[in-house]
N, CA, C and O atoms as CSV, one atom per row, in Angstrom:
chain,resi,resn,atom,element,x,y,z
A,1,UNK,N,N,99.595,99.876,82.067
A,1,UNK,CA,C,98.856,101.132,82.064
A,1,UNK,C,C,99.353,101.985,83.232
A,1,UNK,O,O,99.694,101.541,84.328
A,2,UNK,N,N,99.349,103.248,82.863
A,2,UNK,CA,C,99.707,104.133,84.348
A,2,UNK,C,C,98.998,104.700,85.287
A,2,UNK,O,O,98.027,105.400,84.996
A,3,UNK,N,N,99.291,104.532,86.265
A,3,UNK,CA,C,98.210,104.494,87.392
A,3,UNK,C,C,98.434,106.102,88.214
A,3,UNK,O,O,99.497,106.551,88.644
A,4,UNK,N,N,97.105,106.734,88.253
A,4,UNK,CA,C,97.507,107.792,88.689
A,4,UNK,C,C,96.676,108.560,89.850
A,4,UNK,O,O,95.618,109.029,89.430
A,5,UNK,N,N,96.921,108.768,91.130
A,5,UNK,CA,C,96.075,109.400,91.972
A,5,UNK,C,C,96.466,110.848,92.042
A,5,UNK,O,O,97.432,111.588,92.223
A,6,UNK,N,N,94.455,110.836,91.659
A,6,UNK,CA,C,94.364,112.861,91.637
A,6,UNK,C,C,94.041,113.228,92.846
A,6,UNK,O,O,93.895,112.607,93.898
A,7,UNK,N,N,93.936,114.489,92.504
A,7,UNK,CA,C,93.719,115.123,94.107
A,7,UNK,C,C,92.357,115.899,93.947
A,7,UNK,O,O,91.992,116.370,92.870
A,8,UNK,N,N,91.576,115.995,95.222
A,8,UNK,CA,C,90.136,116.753,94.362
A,8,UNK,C,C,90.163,117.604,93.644
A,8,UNK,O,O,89.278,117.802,92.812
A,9,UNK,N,N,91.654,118.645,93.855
A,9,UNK,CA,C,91.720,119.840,93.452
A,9,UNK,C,C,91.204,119.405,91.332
A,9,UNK,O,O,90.321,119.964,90.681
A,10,UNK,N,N,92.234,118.194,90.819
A,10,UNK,CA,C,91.601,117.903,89.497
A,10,UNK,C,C,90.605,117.611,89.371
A,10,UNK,O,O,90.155,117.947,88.276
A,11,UNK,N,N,89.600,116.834,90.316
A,11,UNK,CA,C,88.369,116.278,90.026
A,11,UNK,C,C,87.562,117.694,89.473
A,11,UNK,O,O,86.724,117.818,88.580
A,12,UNK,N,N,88.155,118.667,90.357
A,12,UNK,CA,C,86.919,119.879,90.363
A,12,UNK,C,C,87.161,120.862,89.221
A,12,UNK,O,O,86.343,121.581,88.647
A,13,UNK,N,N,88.602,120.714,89.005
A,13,UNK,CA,C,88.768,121.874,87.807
A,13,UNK,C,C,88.372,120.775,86.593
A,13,UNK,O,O,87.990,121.364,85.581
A,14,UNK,N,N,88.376,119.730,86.506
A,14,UNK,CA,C,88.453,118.916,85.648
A,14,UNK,C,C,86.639,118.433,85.034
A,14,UNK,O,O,86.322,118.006,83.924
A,15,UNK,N,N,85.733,118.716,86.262
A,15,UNK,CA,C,84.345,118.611,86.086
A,15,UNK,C,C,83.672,120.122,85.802
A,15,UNK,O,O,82.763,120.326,84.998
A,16,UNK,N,N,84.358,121.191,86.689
A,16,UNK,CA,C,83.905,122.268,86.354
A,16,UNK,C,C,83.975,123.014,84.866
A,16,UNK,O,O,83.118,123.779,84.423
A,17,UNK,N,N,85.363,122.553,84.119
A,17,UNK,CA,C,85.439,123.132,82.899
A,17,UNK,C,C,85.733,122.375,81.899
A,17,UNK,O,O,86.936,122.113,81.922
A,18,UNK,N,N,85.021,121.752,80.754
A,18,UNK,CA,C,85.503,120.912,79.504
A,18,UNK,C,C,86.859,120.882,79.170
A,18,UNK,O,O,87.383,119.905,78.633
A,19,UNK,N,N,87.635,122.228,79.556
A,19,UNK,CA,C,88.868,122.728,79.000
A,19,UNK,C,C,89.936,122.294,80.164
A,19,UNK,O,O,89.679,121.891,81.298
A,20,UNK,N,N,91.579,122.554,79.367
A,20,UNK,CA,C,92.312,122.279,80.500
A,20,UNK,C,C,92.735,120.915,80.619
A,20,UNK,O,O,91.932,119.990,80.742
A,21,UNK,N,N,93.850,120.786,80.587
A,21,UNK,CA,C,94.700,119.191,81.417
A,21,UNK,C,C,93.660,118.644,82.297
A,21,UNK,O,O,92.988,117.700,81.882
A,22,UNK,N,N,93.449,119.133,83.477
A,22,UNK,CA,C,92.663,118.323,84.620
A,22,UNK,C,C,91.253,117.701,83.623
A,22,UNK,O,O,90.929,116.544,83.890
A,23,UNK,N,N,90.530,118.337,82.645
A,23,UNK,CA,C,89.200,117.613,81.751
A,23,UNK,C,C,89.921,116.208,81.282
A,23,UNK,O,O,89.637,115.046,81.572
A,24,UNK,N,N,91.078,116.812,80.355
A,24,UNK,CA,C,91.871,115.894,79.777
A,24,UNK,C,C,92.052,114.820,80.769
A,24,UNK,O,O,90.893,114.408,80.734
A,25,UNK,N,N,92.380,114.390,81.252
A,25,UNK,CA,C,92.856,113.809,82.157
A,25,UNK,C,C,91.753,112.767,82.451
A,25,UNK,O,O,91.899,111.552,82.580
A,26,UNK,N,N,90.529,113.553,82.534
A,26,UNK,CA,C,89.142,112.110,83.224
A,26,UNK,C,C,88.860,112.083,82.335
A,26,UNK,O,O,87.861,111.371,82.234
A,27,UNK,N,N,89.390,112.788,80.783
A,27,UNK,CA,C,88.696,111.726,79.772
A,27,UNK,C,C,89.544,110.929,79.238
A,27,UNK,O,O,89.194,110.306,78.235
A,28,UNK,N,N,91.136,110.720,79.889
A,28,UNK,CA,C,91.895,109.434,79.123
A,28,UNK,C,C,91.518,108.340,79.980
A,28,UNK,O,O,91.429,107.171,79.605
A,29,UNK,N,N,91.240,108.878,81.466
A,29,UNK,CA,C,90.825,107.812,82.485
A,29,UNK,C,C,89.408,107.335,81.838
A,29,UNK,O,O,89.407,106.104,81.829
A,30,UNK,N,N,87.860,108.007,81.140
A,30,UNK,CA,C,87.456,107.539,80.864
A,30,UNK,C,C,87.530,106.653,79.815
A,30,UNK,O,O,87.058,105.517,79.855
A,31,UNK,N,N,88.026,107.067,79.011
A,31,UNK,CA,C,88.983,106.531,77.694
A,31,UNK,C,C,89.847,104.885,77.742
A,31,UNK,O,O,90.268,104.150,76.848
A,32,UNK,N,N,89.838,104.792,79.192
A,32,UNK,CA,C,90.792,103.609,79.865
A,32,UNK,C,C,92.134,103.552,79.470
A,32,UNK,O,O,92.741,102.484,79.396
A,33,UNK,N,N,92.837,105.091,79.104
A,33,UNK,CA,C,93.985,105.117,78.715
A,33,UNK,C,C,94.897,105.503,80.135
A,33,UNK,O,O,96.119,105.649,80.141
A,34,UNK,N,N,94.142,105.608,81.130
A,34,UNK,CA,C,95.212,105.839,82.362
A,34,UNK,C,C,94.373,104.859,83.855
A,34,UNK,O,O,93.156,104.916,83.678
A,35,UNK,N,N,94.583,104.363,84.660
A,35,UNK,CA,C,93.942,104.001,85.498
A,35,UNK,C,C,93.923,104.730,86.753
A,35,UNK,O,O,95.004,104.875,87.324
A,36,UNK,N,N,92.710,105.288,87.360
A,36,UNK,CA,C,92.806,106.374,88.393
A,36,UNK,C,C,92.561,105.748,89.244
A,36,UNK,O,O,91.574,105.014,89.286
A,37,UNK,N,N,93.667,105.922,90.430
A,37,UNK,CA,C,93.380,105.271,91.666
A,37,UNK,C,C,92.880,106.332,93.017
A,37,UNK,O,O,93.791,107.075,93.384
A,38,UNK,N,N,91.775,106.458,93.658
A,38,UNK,CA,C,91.247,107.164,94.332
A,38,UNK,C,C,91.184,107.008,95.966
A,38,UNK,O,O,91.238,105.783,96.073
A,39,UNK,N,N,91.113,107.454,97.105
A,39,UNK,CA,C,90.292,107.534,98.102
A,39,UNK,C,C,89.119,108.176,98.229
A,39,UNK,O,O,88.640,109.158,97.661
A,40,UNK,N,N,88.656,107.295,99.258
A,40,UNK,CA,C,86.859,107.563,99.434
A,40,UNK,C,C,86.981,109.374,100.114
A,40,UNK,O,O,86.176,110.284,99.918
A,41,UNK,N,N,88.156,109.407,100.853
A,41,UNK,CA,C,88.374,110.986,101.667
A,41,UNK,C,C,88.472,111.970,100.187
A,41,UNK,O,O,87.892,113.054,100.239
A,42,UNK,N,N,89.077,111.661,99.101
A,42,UNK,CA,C,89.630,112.838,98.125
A,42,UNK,C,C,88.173,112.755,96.883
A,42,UNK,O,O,88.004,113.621,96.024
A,43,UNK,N,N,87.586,111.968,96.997
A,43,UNK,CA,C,86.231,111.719,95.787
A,43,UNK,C,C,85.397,112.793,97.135
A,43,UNK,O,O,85.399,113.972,96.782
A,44,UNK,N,N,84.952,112.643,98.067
A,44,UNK,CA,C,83.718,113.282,99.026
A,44,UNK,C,C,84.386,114.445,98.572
A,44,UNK,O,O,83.742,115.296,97.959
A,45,UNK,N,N,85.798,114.615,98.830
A,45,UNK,CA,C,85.739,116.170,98.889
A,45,UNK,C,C,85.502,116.547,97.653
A,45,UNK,O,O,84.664,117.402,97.366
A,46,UNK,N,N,86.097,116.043,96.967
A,46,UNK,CA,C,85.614,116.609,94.928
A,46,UNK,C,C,84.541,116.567,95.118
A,46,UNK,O,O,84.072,117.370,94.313
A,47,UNK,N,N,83.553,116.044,95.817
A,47,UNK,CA,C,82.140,115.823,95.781
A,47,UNK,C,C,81.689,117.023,96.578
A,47,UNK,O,O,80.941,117.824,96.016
A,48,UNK,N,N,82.005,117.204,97.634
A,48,UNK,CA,C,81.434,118.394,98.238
A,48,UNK,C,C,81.929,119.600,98.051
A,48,UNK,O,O,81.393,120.449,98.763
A,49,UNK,N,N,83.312,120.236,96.883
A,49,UNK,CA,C,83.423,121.264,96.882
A,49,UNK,C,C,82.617,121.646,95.813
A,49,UNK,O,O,82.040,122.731,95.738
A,50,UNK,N,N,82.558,120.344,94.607
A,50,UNK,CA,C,81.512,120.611,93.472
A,50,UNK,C,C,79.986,121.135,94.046
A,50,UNK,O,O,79.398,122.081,93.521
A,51,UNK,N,N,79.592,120.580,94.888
A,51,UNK,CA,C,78.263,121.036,95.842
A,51,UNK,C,C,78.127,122.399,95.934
A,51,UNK,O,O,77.112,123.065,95.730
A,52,UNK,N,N,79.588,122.887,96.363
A,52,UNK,CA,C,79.013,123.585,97.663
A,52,UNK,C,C,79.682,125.316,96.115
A,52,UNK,O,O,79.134,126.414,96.201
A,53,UNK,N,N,80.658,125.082,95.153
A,53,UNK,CA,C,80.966,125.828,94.821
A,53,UNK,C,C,80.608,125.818,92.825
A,53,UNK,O,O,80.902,126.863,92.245
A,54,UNK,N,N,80.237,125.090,92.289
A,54,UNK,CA,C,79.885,125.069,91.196
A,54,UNK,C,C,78.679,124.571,90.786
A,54,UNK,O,O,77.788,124.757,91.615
A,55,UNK,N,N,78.358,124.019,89.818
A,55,UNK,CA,C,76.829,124.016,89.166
A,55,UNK,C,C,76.501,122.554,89.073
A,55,UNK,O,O,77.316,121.631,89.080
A,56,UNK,N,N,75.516,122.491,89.008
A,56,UNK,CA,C,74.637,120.793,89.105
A,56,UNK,C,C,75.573,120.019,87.721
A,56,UNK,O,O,76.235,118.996,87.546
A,57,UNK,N,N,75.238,120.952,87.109
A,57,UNK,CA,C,76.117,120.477,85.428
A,57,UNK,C,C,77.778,119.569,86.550
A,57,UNK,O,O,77.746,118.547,87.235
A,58,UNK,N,N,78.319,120.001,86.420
A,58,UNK,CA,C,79.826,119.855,87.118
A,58,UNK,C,C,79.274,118.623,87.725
A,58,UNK,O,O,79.547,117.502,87.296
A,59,UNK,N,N,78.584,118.822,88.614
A,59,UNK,CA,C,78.339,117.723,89.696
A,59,UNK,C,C,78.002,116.457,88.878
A,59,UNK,O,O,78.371,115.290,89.012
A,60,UNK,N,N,77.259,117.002,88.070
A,60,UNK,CA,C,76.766,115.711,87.130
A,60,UNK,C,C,78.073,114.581,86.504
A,60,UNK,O,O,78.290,113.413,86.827
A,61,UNK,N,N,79.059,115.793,85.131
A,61,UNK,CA,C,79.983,115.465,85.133
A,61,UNK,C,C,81.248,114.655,85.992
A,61,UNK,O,O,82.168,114.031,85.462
A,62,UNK,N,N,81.011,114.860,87.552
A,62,UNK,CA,C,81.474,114.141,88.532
A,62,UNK,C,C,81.070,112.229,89.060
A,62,UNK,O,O,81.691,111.270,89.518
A,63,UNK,N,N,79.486,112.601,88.568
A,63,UNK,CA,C,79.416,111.440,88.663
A,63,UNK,C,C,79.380,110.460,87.702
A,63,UNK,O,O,79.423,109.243,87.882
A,64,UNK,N,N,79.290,111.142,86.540
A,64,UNK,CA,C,79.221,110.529,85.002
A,64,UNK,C,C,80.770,109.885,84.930
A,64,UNK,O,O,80.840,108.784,84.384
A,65,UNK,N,N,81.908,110.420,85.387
A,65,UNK,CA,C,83.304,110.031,85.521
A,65,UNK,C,C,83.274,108.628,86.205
A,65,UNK,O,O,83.482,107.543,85.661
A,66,UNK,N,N,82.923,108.914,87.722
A,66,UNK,CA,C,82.844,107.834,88.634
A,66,UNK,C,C,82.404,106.639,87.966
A,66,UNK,O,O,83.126,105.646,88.042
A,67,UNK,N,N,81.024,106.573,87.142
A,67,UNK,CA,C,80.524,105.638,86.698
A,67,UNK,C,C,81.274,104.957,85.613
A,67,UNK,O,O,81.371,103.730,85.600
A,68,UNK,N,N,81.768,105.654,84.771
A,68,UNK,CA,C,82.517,105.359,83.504
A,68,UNK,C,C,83.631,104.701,83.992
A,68,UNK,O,O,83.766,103.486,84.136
A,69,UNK,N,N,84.659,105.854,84.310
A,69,UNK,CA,C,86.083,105.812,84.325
A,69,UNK,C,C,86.189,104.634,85.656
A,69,UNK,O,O,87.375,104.375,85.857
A,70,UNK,N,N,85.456,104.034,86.396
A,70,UNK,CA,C,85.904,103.302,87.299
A,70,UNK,C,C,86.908,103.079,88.480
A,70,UNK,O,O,87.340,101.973,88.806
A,71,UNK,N,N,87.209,104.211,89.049
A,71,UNK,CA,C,88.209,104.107,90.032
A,71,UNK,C,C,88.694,103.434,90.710
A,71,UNK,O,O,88.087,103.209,91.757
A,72,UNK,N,N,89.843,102.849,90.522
A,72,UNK,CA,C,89.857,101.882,91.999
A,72,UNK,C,C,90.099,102.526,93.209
A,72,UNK,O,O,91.156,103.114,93.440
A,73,UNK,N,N,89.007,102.432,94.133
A,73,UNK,CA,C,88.682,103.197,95.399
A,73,UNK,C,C,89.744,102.594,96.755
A,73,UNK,O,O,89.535,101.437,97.119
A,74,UNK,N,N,90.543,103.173,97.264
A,74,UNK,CA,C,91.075,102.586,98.552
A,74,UNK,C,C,90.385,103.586,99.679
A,74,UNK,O,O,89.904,104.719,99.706
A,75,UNK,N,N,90.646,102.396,100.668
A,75,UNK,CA,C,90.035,102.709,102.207
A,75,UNK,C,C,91.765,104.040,102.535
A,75,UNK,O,O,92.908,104.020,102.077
A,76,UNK,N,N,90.963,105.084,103.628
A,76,UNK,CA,C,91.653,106.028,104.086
A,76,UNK,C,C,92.882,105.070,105.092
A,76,UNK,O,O,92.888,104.086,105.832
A,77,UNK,N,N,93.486,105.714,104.750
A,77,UNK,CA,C,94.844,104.816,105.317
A,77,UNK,C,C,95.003,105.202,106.755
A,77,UNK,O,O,94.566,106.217,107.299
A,78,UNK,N,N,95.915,103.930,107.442
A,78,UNK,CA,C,95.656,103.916,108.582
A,78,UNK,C,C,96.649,104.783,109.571
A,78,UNK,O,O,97.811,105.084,109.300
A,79,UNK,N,N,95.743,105.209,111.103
A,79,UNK,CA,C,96.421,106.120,111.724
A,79,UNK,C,C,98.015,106.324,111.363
A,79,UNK,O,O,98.714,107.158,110.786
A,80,UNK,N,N,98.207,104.805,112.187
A,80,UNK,CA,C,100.230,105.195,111.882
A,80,UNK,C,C,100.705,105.228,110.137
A,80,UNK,O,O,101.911,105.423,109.989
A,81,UNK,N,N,100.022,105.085,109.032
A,81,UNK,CA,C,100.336,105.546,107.452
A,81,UNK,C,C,100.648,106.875,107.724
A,81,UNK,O,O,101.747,107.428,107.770
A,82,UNK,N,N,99.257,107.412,107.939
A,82,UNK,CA,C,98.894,108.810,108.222
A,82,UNK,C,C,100.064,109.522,109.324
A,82,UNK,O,O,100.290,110.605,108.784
A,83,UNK,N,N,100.755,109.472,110.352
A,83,UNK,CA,C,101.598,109.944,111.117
A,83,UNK,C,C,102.833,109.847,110.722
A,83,UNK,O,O,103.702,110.376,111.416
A,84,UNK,N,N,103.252,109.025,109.306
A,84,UNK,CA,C,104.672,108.900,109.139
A,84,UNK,C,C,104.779,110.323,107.879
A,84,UNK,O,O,105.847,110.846,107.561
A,85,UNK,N,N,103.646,110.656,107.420
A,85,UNK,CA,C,103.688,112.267,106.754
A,85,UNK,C,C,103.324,113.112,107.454
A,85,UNK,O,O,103.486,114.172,106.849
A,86,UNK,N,N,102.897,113.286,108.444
A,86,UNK,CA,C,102.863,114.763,109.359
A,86,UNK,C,C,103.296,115.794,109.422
A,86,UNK,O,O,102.717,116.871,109.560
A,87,UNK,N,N,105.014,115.420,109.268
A,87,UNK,CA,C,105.854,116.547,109.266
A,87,UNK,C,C,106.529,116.802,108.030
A,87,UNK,O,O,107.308,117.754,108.014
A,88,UNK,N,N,106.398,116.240,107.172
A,88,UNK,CA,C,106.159,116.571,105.676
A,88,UNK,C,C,105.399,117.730,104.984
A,88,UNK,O,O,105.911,118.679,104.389
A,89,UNK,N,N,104.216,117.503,105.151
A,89,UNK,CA,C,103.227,118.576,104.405
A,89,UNK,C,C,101.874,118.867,105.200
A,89,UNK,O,O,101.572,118.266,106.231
A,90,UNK,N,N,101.395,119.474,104.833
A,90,UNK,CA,C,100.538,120.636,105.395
A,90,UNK,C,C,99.083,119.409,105.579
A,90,UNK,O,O,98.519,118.648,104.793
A,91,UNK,N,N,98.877,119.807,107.324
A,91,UNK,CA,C,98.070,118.911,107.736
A,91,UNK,C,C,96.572,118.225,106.494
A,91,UNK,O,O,96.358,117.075,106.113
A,92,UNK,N,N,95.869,119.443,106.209
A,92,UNK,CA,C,94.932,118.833,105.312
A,92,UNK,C,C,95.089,117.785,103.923
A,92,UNK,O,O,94.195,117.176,103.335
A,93,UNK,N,N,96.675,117.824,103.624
A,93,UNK,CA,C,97.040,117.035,102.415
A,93,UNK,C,C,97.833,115.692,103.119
A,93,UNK,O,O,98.309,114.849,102.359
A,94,UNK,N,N,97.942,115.543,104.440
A,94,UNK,CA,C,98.120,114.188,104.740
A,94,UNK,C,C,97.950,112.921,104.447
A,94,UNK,O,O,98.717,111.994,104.189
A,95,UNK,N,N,96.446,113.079,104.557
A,95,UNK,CA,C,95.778,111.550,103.641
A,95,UNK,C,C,95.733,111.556,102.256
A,95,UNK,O,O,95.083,110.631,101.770
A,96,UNK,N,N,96.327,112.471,101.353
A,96,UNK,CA,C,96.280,112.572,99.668
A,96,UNK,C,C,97.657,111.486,99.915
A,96,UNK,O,O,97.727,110.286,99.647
A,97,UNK,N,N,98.444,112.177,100.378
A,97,UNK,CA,C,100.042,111.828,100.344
A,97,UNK,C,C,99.899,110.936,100.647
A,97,UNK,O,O,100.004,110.252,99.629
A,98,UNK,N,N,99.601,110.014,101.842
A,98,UNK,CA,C,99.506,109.272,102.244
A,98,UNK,C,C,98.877,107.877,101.325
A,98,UNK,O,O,99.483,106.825,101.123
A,99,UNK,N,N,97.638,108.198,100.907
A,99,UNK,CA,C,96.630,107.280,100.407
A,99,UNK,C,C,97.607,107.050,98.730
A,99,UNK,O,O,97.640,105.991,98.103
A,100,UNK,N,N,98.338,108.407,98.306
A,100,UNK,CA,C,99.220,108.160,96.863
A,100,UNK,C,C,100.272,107.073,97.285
A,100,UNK,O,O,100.448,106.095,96.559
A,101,UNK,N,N,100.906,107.221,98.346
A,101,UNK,CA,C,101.899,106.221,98.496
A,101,UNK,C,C,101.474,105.310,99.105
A,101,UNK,O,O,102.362,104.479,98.914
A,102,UNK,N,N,100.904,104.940,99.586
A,102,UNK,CA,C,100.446,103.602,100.069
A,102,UNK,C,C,100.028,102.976,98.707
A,102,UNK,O,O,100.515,101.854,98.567
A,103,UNK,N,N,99.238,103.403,97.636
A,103,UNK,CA,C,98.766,102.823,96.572
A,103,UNK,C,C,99.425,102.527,95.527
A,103,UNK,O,O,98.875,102.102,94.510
A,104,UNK,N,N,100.948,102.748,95.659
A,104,UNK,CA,C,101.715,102.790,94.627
A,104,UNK,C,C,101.593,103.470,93.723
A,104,UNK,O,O,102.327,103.061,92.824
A,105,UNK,N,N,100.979,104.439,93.402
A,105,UNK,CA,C,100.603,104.559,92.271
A,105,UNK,C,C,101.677,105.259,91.474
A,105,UNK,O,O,102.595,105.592,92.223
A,106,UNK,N,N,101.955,105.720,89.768
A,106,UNK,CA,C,103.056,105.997,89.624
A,106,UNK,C,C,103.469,107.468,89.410
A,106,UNK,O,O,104.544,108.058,89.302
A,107,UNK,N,N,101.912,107.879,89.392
A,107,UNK,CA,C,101.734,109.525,89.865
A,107,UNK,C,C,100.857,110.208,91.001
A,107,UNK,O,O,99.829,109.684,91.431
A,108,UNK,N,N,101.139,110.897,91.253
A,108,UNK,CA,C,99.945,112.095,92.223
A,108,UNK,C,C,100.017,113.546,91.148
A,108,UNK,O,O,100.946,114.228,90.715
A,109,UNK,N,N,98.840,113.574,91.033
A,109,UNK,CA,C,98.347,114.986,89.832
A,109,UNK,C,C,97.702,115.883,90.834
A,109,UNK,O,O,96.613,115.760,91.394
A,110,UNK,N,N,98.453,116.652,90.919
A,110,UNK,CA,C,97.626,118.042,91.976
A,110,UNK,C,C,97.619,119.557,91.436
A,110,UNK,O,O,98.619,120.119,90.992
A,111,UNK,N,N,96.840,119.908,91.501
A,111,UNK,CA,C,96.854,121.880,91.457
A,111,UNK,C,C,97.761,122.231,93.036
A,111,UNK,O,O,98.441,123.255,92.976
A,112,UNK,N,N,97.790,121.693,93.987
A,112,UNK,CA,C,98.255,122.393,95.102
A,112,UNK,C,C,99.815,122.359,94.860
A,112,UNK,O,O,100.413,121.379,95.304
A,113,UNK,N,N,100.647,123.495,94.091
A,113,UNK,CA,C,101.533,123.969,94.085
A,113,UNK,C,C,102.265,124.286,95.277
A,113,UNK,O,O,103.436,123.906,95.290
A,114,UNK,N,N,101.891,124.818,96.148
A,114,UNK,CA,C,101.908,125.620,97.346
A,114,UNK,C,C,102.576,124.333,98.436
A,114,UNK,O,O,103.689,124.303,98.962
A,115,UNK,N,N,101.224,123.137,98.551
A,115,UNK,CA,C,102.093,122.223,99.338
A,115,UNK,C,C,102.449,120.932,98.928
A,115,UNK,O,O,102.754,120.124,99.805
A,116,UNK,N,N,102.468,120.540,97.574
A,116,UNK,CA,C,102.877,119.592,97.494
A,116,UNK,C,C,104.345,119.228,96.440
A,116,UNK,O,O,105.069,118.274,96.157
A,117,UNK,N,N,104.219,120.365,96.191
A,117,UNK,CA,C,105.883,120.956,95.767
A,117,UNK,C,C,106.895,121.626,96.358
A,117,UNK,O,O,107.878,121.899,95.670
A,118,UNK,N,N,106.841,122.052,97.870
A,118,UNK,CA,C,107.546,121.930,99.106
A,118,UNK,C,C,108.856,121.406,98.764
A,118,UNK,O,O,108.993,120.367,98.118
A,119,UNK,N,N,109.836,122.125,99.196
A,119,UNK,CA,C,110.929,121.376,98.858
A,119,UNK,C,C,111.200,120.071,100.460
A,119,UNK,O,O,112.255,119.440,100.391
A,120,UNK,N,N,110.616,119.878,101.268
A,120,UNK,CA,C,110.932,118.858,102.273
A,120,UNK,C,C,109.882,117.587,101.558
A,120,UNK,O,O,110.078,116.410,101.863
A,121,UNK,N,N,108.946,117.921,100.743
A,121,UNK,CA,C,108.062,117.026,99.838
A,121,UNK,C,C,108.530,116.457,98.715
A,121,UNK,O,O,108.032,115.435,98.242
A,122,UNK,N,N,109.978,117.359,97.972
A,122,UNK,CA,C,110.171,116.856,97.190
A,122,UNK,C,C,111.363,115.884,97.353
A,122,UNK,O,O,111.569,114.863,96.698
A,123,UNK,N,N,112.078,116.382,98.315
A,123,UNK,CA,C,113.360,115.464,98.622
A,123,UNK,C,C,112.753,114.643,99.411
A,123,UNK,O,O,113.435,113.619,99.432
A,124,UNK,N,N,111.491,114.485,100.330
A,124,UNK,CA,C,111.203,112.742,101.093
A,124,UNK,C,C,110.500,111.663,100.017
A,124,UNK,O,O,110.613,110.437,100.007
A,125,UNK,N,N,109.641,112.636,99.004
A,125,UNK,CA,C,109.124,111.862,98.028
A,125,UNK,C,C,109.555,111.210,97.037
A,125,UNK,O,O,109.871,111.841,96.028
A,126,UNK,N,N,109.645,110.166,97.060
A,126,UNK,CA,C,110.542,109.593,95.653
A,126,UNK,C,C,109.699,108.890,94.592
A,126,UNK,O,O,109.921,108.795,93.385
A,127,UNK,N,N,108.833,108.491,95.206
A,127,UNK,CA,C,107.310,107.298,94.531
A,127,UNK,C,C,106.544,107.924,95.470
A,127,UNK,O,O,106.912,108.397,96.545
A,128,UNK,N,N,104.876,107.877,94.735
A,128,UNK,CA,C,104.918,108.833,93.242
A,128,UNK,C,C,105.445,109.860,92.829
A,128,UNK,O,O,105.793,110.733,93.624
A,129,UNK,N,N,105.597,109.969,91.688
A,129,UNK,CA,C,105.967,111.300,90.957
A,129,UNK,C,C,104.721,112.267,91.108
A,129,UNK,O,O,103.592,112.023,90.683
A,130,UNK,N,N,105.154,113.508,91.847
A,130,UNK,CA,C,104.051,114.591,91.936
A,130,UNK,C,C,103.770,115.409,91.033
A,130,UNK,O,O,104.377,116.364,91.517
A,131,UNK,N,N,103.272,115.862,89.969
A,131,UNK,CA,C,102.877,116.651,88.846
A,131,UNK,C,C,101.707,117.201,89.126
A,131,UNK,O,O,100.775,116.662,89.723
A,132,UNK,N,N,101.774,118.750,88.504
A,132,UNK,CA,C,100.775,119.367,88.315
A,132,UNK,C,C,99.914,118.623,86.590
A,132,UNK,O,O,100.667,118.379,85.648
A,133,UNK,N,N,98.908,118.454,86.494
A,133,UNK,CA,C,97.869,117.910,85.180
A,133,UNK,C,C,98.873,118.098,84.205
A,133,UNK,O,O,99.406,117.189,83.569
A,134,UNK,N,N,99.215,119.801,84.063
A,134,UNK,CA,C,99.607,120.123,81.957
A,134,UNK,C,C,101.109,119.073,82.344
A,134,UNK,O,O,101.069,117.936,81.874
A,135,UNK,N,N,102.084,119.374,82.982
A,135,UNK,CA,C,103.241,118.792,83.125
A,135,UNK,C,C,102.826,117.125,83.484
A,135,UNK,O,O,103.718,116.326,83.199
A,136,UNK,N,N,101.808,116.658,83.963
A,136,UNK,CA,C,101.971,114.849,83.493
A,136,UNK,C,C,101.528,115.249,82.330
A,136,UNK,O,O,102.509,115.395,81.601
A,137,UNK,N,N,100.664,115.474,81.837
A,137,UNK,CA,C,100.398,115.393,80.422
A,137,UNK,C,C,101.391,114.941,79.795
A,137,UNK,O,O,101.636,113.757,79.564
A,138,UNK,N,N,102.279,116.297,79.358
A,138,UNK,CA,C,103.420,116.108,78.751
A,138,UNK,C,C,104.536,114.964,78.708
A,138,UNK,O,O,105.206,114.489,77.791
A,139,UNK,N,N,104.474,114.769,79.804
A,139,UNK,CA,C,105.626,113.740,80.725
A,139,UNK,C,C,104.503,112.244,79.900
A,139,UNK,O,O,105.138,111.531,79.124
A,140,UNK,N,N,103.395,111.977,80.049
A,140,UNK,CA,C,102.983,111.002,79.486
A,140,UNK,C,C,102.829,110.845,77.871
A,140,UNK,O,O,102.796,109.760,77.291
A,141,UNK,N,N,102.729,112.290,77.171
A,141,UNK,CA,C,102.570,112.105,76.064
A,141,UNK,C,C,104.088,111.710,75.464
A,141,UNK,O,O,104.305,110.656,74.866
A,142,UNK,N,N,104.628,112.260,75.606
A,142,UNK,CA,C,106.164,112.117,75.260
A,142,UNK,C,C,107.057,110.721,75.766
A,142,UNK,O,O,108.278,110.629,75.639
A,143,UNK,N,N,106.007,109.468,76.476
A,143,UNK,CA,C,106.400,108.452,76.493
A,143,UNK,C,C,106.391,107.655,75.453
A,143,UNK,O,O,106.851,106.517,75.543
């Protein structure tokens, strides 16, 4: 099965709107057609931007996922993990990057265009494969 760590940015487009890759996405994970591998740092924040910027509905949907789809949760990775991406990408996406490669996983699914498609991100990154939602989609359906 393919293992894939999101970034809150999907949790939130993905709870906020039925529609869209990022929905798709927590419902193949609920589906048990993909296995989502998470940190406790990238679920709070899906958790607190759903709070702080969309509707109880969403929030609900957030936790209705959690319960279902089952994440396997890793602990925030440790200082020196965290310091060997520093100069990679943009301080707040440290521990995404970080917590994706430490976990093996065989994707990272992000909306953040901006920094995690960086070209110094794309030539240090080799594992995981970074995709925006519609493009894994594709990349998985077409396996």
């Amino acid at each position: 099965m393919v293992r894939v760590f999101l970034d809150a940015n999907v949790y939130f487009a993905g709870c906020y709107s039925a529609k869209g890759a990022s929905a798709l996405l927590l419902k193949l994970a609920v589906r048990k057609r993909l296995q989502v591998v998470a940190s406790r740092l990238v679920l709070r924040e899906a958790e607190r931007n759903l709070h702080a910027k969309a509707d109880r509905k969403a929030l609900r949907v957030f936790h209705r996922f959690l319960e279902t789809a089952t994440p396997r949760i890793l602990r925030t990775p440790s200082a020196k993990t965290l310091a060997a991406y520093e100069t990679i990408i943009h301080p707040k996406d440290v521990p995404v990057l970080a917590a994706a490669v430490e976990a093996k996983v065989d994707y990272l699914v992000t909306l953040d265009r901006r920094h995690f498609f960086a070209p110094l991100v794309e030539a240090r990154i080799k594992s995981p494969r970074i995709l925006a939602p519609g493009d894994f989609l594709q990349e998985w359906l077409s396996r």
